[in-house]
N, C-alpha and C positions, 0 to 999 in steps of 0.2 A: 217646231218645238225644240228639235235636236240642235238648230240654227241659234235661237235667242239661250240658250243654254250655253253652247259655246260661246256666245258674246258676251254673259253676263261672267262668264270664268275667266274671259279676255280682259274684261273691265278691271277685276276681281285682285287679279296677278299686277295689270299695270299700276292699281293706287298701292297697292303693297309693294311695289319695287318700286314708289318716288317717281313714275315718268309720266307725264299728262298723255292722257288718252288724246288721240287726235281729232279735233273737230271737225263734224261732215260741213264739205263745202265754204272751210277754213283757204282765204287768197292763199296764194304762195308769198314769201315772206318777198319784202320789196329787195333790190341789191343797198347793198351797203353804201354813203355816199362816196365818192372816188373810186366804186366798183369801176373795175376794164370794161372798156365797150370797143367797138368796133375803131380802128386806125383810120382816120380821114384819108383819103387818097389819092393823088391826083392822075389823070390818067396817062401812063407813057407810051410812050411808040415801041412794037415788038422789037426787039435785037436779037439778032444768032449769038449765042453765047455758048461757053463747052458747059457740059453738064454740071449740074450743080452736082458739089463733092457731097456727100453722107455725114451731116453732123456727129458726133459721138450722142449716146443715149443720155437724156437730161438725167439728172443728178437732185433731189430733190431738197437737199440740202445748198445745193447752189442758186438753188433757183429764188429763196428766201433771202441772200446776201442782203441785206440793206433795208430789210423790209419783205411782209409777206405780201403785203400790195402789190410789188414789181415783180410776183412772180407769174401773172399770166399772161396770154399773148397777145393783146389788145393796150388801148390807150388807157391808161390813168391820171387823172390831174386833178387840184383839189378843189373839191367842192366849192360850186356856185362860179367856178370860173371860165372867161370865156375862151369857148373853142380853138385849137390850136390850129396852124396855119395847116391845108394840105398837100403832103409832100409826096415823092416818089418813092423816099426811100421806105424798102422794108422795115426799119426798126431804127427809133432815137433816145434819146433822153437832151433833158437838159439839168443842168444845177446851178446852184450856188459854189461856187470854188472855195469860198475862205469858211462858211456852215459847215458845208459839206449836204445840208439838203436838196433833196433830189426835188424838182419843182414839176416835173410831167414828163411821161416817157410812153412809149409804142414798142412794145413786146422788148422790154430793153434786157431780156436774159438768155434772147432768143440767138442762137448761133449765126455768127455771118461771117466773110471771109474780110480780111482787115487790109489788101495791097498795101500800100505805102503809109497809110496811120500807122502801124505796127513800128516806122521809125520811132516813134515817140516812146518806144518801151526800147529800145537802143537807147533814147537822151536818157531816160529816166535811171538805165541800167549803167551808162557810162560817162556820164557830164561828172561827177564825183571822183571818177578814177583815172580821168585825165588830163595832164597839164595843158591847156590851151596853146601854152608857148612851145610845148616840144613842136621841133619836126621829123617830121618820120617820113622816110622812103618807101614810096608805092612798089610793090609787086605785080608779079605774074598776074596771082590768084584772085589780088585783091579786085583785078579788073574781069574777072573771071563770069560775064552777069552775061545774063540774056540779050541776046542781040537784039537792036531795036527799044529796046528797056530804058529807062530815065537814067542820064549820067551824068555826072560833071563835065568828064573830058579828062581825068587823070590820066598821068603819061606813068609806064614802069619804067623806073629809076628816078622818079620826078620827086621831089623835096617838096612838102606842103607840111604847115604848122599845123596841130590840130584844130583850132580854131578856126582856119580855112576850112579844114575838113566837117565841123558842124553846118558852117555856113551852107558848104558845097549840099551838104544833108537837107537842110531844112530850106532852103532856097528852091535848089533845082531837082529834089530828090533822089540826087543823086545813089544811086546803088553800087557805082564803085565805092564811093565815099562809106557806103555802111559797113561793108566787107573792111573794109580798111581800120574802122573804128573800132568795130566786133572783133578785129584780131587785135589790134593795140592793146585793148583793152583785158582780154584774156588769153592772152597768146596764137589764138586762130581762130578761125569763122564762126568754125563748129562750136568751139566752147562760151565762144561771146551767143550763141544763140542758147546754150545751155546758163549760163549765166543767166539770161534775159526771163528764162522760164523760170528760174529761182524768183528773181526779182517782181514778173506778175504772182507768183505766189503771195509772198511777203508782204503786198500792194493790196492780196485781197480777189487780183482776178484771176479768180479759180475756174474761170471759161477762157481762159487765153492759153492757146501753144503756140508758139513757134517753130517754123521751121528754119526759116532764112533771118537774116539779118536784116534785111530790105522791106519787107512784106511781099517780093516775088512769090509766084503761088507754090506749094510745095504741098504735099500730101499731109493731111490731117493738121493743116493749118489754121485754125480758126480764135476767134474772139468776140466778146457781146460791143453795145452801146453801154451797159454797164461798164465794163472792165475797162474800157476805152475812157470812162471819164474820170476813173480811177488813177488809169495810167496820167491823163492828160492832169490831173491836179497834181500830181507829183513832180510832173515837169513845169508848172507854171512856179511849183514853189519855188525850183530856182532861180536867181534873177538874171544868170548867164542864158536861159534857154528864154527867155522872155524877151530880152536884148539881141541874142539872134533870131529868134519866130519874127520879129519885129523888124527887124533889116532889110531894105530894099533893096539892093545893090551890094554886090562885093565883087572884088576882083582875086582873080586866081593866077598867081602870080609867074611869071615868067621864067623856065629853066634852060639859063644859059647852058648847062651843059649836054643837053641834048639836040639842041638848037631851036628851042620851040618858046613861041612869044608868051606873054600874061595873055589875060582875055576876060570879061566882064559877063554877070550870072544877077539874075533878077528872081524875086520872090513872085514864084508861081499862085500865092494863095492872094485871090484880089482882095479877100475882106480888111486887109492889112491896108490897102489903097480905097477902097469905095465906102466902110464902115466907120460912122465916128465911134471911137472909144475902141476902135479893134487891137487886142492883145496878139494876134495873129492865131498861131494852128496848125494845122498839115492836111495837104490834099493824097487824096488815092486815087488810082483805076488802076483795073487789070481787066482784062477780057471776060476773067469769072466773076471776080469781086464786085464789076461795076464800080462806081463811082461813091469811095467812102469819105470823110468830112470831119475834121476835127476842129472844133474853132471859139475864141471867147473873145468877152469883150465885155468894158466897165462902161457904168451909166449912172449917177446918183448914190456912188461909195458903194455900189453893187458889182461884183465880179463875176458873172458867167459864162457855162462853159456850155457847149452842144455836140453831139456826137451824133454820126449816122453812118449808116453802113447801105448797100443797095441799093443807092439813088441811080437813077440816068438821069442826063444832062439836058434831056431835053422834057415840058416844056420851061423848066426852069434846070438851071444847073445847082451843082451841091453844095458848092458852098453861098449861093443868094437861098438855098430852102435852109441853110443852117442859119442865115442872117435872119430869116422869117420867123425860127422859134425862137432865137435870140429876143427880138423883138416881143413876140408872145410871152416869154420868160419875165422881160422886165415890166411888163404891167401888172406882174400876179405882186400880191401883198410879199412884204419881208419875212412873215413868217407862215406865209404857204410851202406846204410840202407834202409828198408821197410817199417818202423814205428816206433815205439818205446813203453815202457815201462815206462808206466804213473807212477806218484811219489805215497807215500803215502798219503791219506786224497785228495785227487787232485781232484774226480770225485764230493767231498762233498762240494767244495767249490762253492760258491752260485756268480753267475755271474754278471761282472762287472758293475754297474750301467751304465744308458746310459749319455752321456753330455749332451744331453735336456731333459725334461720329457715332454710332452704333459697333456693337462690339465685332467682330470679326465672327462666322458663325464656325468656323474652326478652329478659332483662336482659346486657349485654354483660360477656363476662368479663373481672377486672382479671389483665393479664397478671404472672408472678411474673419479679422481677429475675433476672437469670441472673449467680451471682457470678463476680466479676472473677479470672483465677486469678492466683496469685501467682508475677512474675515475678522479684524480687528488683531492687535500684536499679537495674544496668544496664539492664536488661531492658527493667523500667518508663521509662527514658528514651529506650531505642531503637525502645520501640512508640509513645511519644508523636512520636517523630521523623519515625516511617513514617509518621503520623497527621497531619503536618505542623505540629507546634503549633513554629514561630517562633522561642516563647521560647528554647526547648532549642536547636532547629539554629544560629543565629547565634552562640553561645558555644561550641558543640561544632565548631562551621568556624573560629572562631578557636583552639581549644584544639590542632585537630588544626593547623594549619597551623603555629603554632608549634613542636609536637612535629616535624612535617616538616621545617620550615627549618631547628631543631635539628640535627636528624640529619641533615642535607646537607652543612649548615658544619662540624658534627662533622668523618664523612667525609671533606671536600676537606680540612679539616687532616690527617688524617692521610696521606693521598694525599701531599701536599705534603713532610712527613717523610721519607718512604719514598723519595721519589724522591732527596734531598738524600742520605740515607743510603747509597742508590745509589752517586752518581756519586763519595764518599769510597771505595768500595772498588772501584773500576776503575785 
């Protein structure tokens, strides 16, 4: 008894607070379409690797950038479309570059370490700040990289034109050439990587830090597949970084005065050679990063881009599984999407005032005039009078004092009449 009591007071509370009571034995609501599911995966060969570093704690406001779709850890892609290729890597996206719509992504908010992609937020942060034609003398420091490390082969005291030094960058990933850039461009290493962090800001990718110039690993380094294709559309808009991604060949020219010959430097990323319609990209590894992947390529007045972080090379490498969503990419319709890729400066901009403001709850109220009622001329002149305004009373004591005297002298004439008339009739 005491049971259907309390459930009829249950029922009783929910129709009077507006919520539907919930029905017994009601399915569980179905996922939404383009709900995340599981990341296809292909299977890779164990590798010794050093520990993976400690993400920073997601941000939940980061994780929505672009859309609330892109923000859980699994695959999204839009409805009714088919299945994307599967990869090694931990985490992708692909888009639209000139949209900006995000076409299908695998945990793409999810932290990963960025090796050598991370150049591309060096193009993004310094292609605008530097004359191509200067040449600038190599340093110490500039060669200052980890041994064993990807490099062009700069010599200190060696003369290279900047534009040698992108090439050197985007060709053979080179890491002296970053150092080099990164200081050109803001006086020293360190502040071209501080730069750089302004610049992912700006960009939108608010999961990117840097530490190096290079993408060598460095403590609390990281970046998404997001921010990566943020970065990488901001470098394709320019048509200098597209022209060199695009270069097969260059030569790095010889410094007589040290005594050392020129010598020739090839494009490490194949999809520029084996992809038709490839825009080119940038390839990564590090020992921790594994093998990361940046890369586009047009098909049908379509521009896309792919991004990946944590592949291994084997049984396919990173950049033939970037070519594989590429591929996936360009059969989905023109205007499939997941989310999108926010513009530059977008997240900085400060939102739009509301059409009413409500008063300030501290703010003093302005009092409302209280209209004057209408008293008609007299009126108005005898409340100004009671009010003592001067002007009025001194005319209106002369007005009246002559209507007085008037009427007195009147009066005594006739008084004066009356009596005369009198004493005739006595």
């Amino acid at each position: 008894m005491r049971a259907r009591v309390l459930a009829a007071v249950t029922a009783v509370t929910l129709l009077a607070s507006g919520a539907p009571a919930p029905a017994r034995g009601a399915p569980a609501p179905a996922p939404a379409p383009g709900a995340a599911a599981p990341c296809p995966r292909l299977p890779a060969p164990k590798v010794s690797r050093p520990p993976r570093p400690v993400p920073p704690a997601s941000v939940p406001e980061q994780q929505v950038v672009g859309g609330e779709t892109l923000a859980g850890p699994g695959l999204v892609t839009p409805p009714g479309s088919p299945a994307p290729p599967a990869v090694t890597a931990t985490t992708w996206l692909v888009a639209d570059l000139d949209s900006g719509a995000v076409l299908g992504a695998c945990g793409p908010h999810a932290y990963g370490t960025p090796a050598s992609t991370q150049k591309l937020l060096l193009a993004a942060t310094m292609l605008n700040r530097l004359d191509p034609k200067q040449v600038a003398v190599a340093t110490a420091a500039d060669l200052d990289i980890e041994p064993g490390s990807s490099a062009v082969g700069l010599l200190v005291g060696g003369r290279y034109p900047v534009e040698t030094l992108w090439l050197g960058l985007l060709l053979q990933s080179g890491n002296d050439a970053a150092n080099m850039l990164a200081r050109l461009g803001a006086g020293s290493a360190r502040a071209g990587v501080d730069q750089m962090n302004a610049e992912a800001r700006r960009l939108g990718a608010l999961q990117t830090h840097a530490v190096t110039p290079s993408g060598l690993d460095g403590p609390g380094q990281f970046t998404s597949a997001y921010d990566l294709a943020l970065i990488a559309r901001a470098c394709f808009a320019d048509p200098r970084f597209g022209r060199y991604a695009m270069t097969e060949r260059a030569q790095i020219p010889a410094q007589p005065a040290l005594k050392k010959g020129g010598f020739q430097i090839q494009n490490e990323n194949q999809l520029v050679y084996r992809y038709p319609g490839a825009l080119g990209g940038k390839t990564g590894f590090t020992e921790l990063a594994r093998h990361s992947y940046v890369g586009a390529a047009q098909r049908g007045g379509r521009r896309l881009v792919v991004t990946l972080l944590g592949a291994e090379a084997r049984p396919v490498r990173g950049w033939q599984q970037g070519a594989q969503l590429l591929d996936w990419g360009f059969t989905l319709p023109r205007d499939a999407s997941v989310g999108r890729l926010v513009d530059p400066g977008e997240l900085d901009r400060p939102a739009a005032p509301a059409a009413t403001r409500e008063p300030a709850a501290d703010a003093p109220a302005t009092p409302t005039p209280t209209p004057t009622p209408w008293r008609g001329p007299a009126g108005t002149a005898l409340h100004r009078m009671a009010d003592g305004d001067w002007a009025l009373i001194v005319p209106a004591a002369g007005l009246l004092a002559l209507v007085v005297g008037g009427t007195v002298a009147v009066l005594a004439a006739r008084r004066g009449r009356l009596r005369r008339s009198g004493r005739r009739r006595a």
